[in-house]
C-alpha positions in Angstrom: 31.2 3.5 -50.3 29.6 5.2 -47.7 29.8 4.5 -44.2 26.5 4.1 -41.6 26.7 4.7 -37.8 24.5 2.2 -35.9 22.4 4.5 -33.5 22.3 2.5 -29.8 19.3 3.3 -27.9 19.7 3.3 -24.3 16.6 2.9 -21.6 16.3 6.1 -19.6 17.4 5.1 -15.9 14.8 4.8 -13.7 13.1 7.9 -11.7 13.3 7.9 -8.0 10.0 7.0 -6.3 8.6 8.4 -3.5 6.7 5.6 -1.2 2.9 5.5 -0.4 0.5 4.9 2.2 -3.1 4.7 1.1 -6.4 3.4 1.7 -7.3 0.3 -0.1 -11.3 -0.1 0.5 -12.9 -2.8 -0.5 -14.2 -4.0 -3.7 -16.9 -1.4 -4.2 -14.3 1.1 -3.9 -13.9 0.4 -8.0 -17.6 2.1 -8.0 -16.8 5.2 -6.1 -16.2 8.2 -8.8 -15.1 10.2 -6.0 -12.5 8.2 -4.6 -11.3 6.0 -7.5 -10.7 9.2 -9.1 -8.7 10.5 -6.6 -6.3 7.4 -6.1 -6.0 7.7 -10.5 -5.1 11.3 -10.4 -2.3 10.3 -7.4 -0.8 7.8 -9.8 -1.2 10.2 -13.0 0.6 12.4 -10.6 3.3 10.2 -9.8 6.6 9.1 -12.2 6.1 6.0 -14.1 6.9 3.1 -11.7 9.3 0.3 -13.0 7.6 -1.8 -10.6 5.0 -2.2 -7.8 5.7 -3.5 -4.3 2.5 -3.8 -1.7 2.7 -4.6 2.7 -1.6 -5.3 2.0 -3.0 -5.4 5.8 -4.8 -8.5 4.7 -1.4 -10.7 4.1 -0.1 -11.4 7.9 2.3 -14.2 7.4 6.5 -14.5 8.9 8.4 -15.1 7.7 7.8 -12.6 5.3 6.3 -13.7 2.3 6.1 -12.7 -1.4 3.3 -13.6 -3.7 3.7 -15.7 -6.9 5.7 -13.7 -9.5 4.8 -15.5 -12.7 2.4 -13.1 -14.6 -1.1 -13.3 -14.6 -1.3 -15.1 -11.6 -5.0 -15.4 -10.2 -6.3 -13.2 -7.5 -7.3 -13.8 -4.6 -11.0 -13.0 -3.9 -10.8 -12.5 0.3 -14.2 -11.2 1.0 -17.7 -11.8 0.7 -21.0 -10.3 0.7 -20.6 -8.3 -2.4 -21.8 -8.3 -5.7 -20.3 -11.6 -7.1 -19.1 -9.5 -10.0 -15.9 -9.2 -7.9 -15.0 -12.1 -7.7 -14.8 -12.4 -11.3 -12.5 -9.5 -11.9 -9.0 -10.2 -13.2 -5.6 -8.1 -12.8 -3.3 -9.7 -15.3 0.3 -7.8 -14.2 3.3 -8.6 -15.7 6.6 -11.1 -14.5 7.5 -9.9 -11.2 10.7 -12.5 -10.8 13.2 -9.7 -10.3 11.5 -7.6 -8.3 11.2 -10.7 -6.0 14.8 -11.0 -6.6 15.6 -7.3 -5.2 13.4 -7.4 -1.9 14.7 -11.4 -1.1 18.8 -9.6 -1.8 17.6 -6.7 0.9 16.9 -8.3 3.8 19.6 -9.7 6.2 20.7 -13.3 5.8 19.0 -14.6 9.1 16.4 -13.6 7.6 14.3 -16.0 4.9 11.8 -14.9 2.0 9.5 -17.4 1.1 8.2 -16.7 -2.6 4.6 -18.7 -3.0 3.8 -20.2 -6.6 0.1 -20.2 -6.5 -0.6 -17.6 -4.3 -2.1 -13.9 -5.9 -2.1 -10.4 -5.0 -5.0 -9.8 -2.6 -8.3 -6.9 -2.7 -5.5 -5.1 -0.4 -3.3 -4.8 -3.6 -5.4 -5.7 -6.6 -8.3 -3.0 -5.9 -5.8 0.0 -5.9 -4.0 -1.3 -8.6 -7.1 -1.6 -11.1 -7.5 2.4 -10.4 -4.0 3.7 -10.9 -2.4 1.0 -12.9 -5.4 -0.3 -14.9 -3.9 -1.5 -18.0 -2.1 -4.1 -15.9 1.2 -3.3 -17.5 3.2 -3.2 -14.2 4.8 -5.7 -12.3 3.2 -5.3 -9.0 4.6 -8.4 -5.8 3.0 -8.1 -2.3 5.4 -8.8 1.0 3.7 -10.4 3.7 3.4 -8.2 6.7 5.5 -10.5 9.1 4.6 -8.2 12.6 2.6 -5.8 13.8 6.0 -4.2 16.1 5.9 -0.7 15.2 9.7 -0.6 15.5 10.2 -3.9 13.1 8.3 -2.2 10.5 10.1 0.6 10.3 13.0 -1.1 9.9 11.3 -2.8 7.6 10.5 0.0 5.4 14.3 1.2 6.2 15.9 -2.1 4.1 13.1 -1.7 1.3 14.4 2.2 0.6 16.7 0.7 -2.2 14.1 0.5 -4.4 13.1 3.9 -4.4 16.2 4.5 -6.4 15.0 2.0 -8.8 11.6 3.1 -9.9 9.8 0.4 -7.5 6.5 2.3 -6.0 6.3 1.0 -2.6 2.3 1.0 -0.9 1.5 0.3 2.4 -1.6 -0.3 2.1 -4.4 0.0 4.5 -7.2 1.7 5.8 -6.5 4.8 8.5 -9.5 3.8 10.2 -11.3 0.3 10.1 -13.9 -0.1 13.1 -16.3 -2.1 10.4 -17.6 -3.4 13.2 -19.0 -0.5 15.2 -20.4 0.6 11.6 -24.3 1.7 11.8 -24.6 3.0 8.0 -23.1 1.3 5.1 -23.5 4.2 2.7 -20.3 5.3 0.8 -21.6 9.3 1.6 -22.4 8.1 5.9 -21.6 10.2 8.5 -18.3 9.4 10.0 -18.8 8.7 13.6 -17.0 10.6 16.6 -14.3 8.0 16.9 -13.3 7.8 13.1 -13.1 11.4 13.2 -11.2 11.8 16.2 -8.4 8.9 14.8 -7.9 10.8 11.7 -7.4 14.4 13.1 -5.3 12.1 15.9 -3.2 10.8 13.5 -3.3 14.0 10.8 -2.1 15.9 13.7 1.0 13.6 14.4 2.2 13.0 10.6 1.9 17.1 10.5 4.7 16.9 12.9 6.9 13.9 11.8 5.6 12.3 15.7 6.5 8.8 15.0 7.0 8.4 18.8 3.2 8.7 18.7 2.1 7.1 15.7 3.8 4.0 17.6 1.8 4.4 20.7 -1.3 3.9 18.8 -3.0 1.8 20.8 -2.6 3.8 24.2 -2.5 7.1 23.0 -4.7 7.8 20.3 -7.7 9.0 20.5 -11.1 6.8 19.2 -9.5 3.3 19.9 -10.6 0.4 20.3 -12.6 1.4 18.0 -11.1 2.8 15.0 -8.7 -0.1 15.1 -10.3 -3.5 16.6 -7.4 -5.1 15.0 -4.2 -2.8 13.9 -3.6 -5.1 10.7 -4.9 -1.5 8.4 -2.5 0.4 10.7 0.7 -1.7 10.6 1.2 -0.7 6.9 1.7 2.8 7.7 4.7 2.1 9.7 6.3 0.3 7.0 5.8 3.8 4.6 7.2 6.0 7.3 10.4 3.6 7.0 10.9 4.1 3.9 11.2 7.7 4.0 14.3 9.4 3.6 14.0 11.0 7.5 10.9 8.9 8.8 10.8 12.1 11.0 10.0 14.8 8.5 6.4 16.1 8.4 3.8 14.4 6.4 0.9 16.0 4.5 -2.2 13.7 3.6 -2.5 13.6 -0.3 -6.2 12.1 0.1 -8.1 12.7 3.1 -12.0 12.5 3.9 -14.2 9.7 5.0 -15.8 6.7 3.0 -18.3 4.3 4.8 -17.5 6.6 7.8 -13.8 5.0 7.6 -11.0 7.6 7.1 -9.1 7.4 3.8 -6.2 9.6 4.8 -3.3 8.8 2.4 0.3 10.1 2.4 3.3 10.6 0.5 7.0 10.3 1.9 10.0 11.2 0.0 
């Protein structure tokens, strides 16, 4: 009689992630060859997340907050004034429960997580994702960004760094510029104005060094404001990347840069 071994299949551990920072543009962002096709090839780049965690500048909520995890939960359409073809759009991700479970077990107990049940991911989070996760086949949750303390976001970012080790992709996700405002053309290909310019090499300059000193000082120091940040929601998000970074400290290099709608579209990488 012969004798069969069983053959036991065991799931590869997870891959280490690194965390991102990245321009999220709005809705007609899903129209741009140029620029969708350079957040796919970032992901394409990138080892296969087990999961998806977004700081969208366009959730400001504290306590922190965490999205509805059931899968397929509807989006949320916060804009207006495009195409109503948008607002149509679907992003059907999978059961996020336990990756709700992971960030609610890393923050202090003081502190409380409130998980919504109706409430989807916004264009923050679902306009990136269609790009570089289209298929939809990724849990991806979105925190709440609870403060706009440069210091409280980093540490922040600091008690989110577990996740790295377990395949969760972490995106801060904002815009490096976003004086919509003080906008005078509306074409994808415009001319960036002086102060959109001078933020970007401003801020290109500082991640070159690891200056988050500087980055933090924003508001006083950097060149172009008011105007390239009316509001600092699209900024905030940055600070939560640098957090996550092994030494918030080491020198950053932009893995997209240039200018869309004359708004910089500088994204980074931290490992």
């Amino acid at each position: 009689m012969c004798a069969y071994r069983r053959s036991v299949t065991t799931a590869a551990p997870p891959v280490r992630m690194p965390a991102l920072y990245i321009g999220h543009g709005a809705p007609p962002l899903l129209d741009d060859a140029l620029w969708s096709g350079q957040l796919a090839a970032l992901a394409a780049g990138l080892p296969r997340p087990t999961a998806v965690l977004v700081v969208s500048a366009h959730w400001e909520s504290a306590p922190l907050s965490l999205t509805a995890t059931a899968a397929g939960t509807p989006l949320v359409y916060d804009f207006s004034g495009f195409d109503p073809r948008y607002s149509r759009m679907t992003y059907r991700s999978p059961d996020a429960s336990a990756l709700a479970a992971k960030v609610t077990a890393l923050m202090p107990a003081t502190q409380s997580v409130h998980t919504h049940t109706s409430r989807g991911l916004d264009h923050g989070a679902w306009v990136p994702m269609r790009v570089m996760y289209p298929e939809a086949d990724v849990p991806v949750l979105q925190l709440s960004i609870p403060t706009h303390d440069p210091q409280t976001l980093l540490e922040l970012g600091r008690r989110l760094r577990p996740l790295r080790e377990e395949g969760v992709l972490v995106v801060g996700s904002g815009f490096l510029t976003h004086g919509l405002r003080f906008l005078r053309d509306w074409s994808i290909d415009a001319t960036p104005p002086g102060w959109s310019v001078e933020f970007d090499a401003w801020a290109a300059e500082a991640l070159a060094r690891g200056d988050v000193d500087e980055l933090a000082a924003f508001v006083d120091r950097a060149p172009g404001m008011p105007y390239a940040h009316p509001t600092v929601e699209h900024f905030s998000p940055l600070f939560v990347t640098l957090g996550l970074a092994d030494d918030p400290g080491r020198p950053t290099e932009a893995v997209i840069d240039g200018f869309w709608l004359g708004l910089a579209k500088r994204s980074f990488a931290v490992s």
